[in-house]
Structure formats: structure tokens, C-alpha cells
C-alpha positions, 0 to 999 in steps of 0.5 A: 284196342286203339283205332291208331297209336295216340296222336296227341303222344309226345313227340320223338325228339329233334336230331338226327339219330345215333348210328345204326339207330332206326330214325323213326318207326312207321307208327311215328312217322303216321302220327306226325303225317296226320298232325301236319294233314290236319294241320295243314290240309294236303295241298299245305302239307309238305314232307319236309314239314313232316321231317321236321315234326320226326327230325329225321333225315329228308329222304325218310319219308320218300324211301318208305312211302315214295310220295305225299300222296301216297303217305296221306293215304296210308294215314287214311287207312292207318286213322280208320284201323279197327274203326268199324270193329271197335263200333261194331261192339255191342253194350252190354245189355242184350233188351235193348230198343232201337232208339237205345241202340243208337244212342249207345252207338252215338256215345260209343262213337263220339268217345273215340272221336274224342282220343284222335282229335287230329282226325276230326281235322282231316276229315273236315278239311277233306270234306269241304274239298271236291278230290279222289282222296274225299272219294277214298276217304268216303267209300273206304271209311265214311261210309261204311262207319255211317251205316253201321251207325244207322243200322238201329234206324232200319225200321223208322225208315221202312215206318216212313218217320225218317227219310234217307235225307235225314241220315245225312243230317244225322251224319253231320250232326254227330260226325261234324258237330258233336265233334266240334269240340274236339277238333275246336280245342282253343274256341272250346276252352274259351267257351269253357275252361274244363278241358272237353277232352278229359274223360268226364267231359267227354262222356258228359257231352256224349251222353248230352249230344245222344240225349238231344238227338234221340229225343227229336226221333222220339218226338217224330214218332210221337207225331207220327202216331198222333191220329189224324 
């Protein structure tokens, strides 16, 4: 099951169509949308660059979504489809801790992240801007994905060992810097050149970015146990 069709797929050819041929599915035009919106941030992004990604006629776009506006936020939702149920899948085993709990839904997030690299784009951009489209973006996607995430993180916060503030931080340290990588190919492939998409290197780093992560909360809590 996919969160959306494989952006990084190859793209339609230029030109227009033959007769009675339908110039571009829905699915191909969100997929170039949400190349162009990485790319280009909203403000950047014109509905004639995305014509050009499909090499489709202009009035494409306008007759099946009406606006930019409202093409970005059917990629918005397009992107995140499925999201919450592919995370929400349990590992198999059914005895695990908390802490294991978290790191599985660490690994289990950071390898979807890694097939819409595009995405991590968006959302960065989006972020860094003050608009409804963050508003959207965040009540409608963000935030129930991050709950979900910390859910294991329950108890540790009743304990007092982790604070609300932490959870932001955990937010961005696997959301936006665990996913660096994916969305910083040409800086990645510099630094190394495996390529941090491939399957192996996905899961190495995955596992990797769990690994760190879950051993700091172990620490907190082995403070916290310490007698005074």
C-alpha cells in the first residue's frame, strides 16, 4: 500500500496527446504538482510550470482543479493518503516496551519518508512559512501523524522523565533531520557516494537514527532512577 503513486516514476512524455487520448490521469498531474511545490515553493510554483512537467495543454490544470490554490491542497491531501494507517501497523511481535514500540515507529516512519522524497521538500518549505496552507498541513496531517508517533511515549510523560517540549523536539529530530538525507540528495551523495535511497541504506540509517534516539530516553530514565 503506497501513501501516493511513486513521485520519483518516470515522467509522461512532452506533447500534446493524440485525439480522444485523455491528456493526463489525476494521478500524474499530483505527481508533477508536488514536484513543482517542492521544487519551487507555492509562491514560486506556476501552473504553467506544471503544464510543462505533464506537457499537457494549459487550460489542463484550471478545468480539473480551478486554481493553484486549490491543486496544492488536493496534493496536501493526495501526499498523506493512507499515511496514518500505514504507521498505524503494528511489528509483528505483539511483547513489546514502550521504548521498542517507538523505535519500530521510528524505522517504520523514516522508510516511508524515504520512497516520497519530494514530500519532505513540501513540508519543509511550508514550514519555514507562516500561511493557512501550514494550518492546513498541520491540523489535517502533521499532527495527527506525531501523535500517533508518540503515543508509546505515554507513560514517560505521566513519569515527568519527558516533558510536552520534548515531543517537539523529537518531531523535528526524526521528521526534519532524520529526513535530511532524502530531501538533501545532491549534499547526501557528496558526503557519501552510496545512494541513502537504496533500500539497504535506508533501513541502515533508520535503524541508526532509532538506535541514537532511543538510547538518550533510556539514559533520562536511568537518571531519573538514580537515588538522590
Amino acid at each position: 500500500m503506497d501513501i501516493a503513486p511513486e513521485p520519483r516514476g518516470p515522467r509522461k512524455g512532452r506533447g500534446r496527446p493524440p485525439a480522444g487520448e485523455t491528456p493526463a490521469s489525476v494521478d500524474e498531474i499530483l505527481t508533477a504538482a508536488l514536484r513543482v511545490f517542492a521544487r519551487d515553493g507555492f509562491a514560486g510554483a506556476s501552473v504553467a510550470a506544471i503544464n510543462r512537467e505533464l506537457g499537457v495543454s494549459h487550460n489542463l490544470i484550471h478545468q480539473r482543479f480551478g486554481s493553484k490554490e486549490a491543486l496544492w491542497y488536493a496534493v496536501a491531501d493526495w501526499i498523506f493518503a493512507n499515511a496514518v494507517t500505514l504507521l498505524k501497523i503494528r511489528p509483528e511481535r505483539t511483547d513489546l516496551s514502550p521504548l521498542e514500540e517507538f523505535h519500530a515507529g521510528i524505522v517504520r516512519f523514516l522508510e516511508l519518508q524515504a520512497e516520497y522524497p519530494d514530500v519532505v521538500r513540501l513540508i519543509s518549505t511550508e514550514a519555514a512559512i507562516e500561511s493557512p496552507r501550514l494550518t492546513y498541513l498541520y491540523d489535517r496531517h502533521i499532527q495527527p501523524i506525531s501523535v500517533l508517533l508518540a503515543e508509546p511515549l505515554k507513560p514517560l510523560l505521566q513519569r515527568k522523565i519527558l516533558h510536552r517540549d520534548d515531543l517537539r523536539s523529537l518531531h523535528f529530530l526524526i521528521a526534519h533531520g532524520a529526513t535530511a538525507p532524502y530531501a538533501a540528495l545532491p549534499l547526501a551523495t557528496r558526503m557519501s557516494p552510496a545512494d541513502p535511497l537504496g533500500k539497504a541504506a535506508v533501513r541502515r540509517h533508520a535503524r541508526l537514527v532509532a538506535d541514537t534516539i532511543v538510547a538518550g530516553i533510556e539514559a533520562r530514565i536511568a537518571r531519573a532512577d538514580e537515588p538522590p
